[in-house]
C-alpha positions as YAML, in Angstrom:
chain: A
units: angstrom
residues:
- id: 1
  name: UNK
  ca: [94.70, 58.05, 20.43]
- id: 2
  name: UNK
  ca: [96.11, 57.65, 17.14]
- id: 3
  name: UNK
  ca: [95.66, 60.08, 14.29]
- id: 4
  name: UNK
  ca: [93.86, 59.79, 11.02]
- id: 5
  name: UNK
  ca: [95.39, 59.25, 7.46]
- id: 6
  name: UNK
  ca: [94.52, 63.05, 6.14]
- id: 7
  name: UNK
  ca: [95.64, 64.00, 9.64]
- id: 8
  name: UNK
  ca: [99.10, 62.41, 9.00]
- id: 9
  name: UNK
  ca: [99.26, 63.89, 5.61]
- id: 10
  name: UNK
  ca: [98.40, 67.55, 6.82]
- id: 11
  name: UNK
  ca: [100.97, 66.97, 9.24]
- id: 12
  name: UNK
  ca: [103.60, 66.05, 6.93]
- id: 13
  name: UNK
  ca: [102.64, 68.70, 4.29]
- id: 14
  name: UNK
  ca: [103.36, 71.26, 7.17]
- id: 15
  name: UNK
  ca: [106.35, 69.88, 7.79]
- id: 16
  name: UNK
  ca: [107.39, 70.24, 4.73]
- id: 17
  name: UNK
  ca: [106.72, 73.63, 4.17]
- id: 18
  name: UNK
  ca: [108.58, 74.22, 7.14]
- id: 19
  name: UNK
  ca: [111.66, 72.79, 6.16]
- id: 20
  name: UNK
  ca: [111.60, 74.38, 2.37]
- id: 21
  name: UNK
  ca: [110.16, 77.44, 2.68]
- id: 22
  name: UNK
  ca: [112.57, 79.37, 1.08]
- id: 23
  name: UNK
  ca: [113.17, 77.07, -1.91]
- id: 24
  name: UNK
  ca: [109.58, 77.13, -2.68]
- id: 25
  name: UNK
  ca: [109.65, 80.54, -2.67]
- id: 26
  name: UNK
  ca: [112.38, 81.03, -4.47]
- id: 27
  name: UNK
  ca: [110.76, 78.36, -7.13]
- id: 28
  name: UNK
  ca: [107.91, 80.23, -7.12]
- id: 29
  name: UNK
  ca: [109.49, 83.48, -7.97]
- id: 30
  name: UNK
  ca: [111.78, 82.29, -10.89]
- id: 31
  name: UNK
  ca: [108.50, 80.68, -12.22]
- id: 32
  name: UNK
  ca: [106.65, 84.36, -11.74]
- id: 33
  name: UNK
  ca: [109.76, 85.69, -13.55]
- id: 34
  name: UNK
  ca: [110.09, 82.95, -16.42]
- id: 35
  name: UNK
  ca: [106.31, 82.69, -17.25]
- id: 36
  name: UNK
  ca: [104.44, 86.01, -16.72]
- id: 37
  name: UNK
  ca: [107.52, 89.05, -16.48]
- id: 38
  name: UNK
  ca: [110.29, 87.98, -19.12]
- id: 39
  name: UNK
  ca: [107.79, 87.24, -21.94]
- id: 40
  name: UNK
  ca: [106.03, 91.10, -21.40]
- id: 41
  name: UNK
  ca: [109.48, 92.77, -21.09]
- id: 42
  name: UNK
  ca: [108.93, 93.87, -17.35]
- id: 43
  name: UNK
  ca: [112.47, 94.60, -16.40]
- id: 44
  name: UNK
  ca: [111.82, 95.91, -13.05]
- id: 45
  name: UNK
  ca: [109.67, 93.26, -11.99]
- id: 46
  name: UNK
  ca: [112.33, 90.80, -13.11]
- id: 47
  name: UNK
  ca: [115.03, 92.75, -11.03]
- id: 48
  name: UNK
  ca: [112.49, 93.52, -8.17]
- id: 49
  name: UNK
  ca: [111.53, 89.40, -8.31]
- id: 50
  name: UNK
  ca: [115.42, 88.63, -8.02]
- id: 51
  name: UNK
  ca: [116.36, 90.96, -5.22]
- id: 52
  name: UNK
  ca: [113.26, 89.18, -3.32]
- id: 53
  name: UNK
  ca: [113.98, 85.26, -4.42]
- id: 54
  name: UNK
  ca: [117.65, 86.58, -2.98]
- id: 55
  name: UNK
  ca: [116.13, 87.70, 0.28]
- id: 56
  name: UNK
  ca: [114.04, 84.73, 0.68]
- id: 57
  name: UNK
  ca: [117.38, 82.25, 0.40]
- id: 58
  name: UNK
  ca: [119.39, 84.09, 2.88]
- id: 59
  name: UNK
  ca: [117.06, 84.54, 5.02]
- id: 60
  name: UNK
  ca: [116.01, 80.32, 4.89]
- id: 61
  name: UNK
  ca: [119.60, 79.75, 5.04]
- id: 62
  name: UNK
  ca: [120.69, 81.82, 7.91]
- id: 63
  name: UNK
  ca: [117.10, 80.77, 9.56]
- id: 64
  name: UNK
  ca: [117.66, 76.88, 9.06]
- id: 65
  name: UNK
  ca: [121.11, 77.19, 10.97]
- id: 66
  name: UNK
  ca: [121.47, 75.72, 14.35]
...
């Protein structure tokens, strides 16, 4: 049985996000901290946002080890 186009593509998107789920995280963080908490001064979002994107590296980084 072989699987459909959009099924290949779902499948590859997921595998994707499996592989890079912390640096999409961490992308998506920085981006949180560079358009919506630096501009309104929010200092402990910023420092509460980089404690997290930290978290989210080591923890992709000592996950993705064999």
């Amino acid at each position: 049985m072989r699987a459909t186009p959009s099924a290949r593509a779902l499948a590859l998107l997921v595998d994707i996000l499996d592989r890079y789920w912390g640096l999409l995280g961490v992308v998506a963080v920085v981006a949180l901290e560079a358009l919506v908490f630096a501009p309104r001064g929010m200092t402990e979002a910023m420092i509460a946002g980089g404690i997290v994107g930290a978290a989210l590296l080591v923890g992709w980084l000592v996950g993705s080890s064999p």
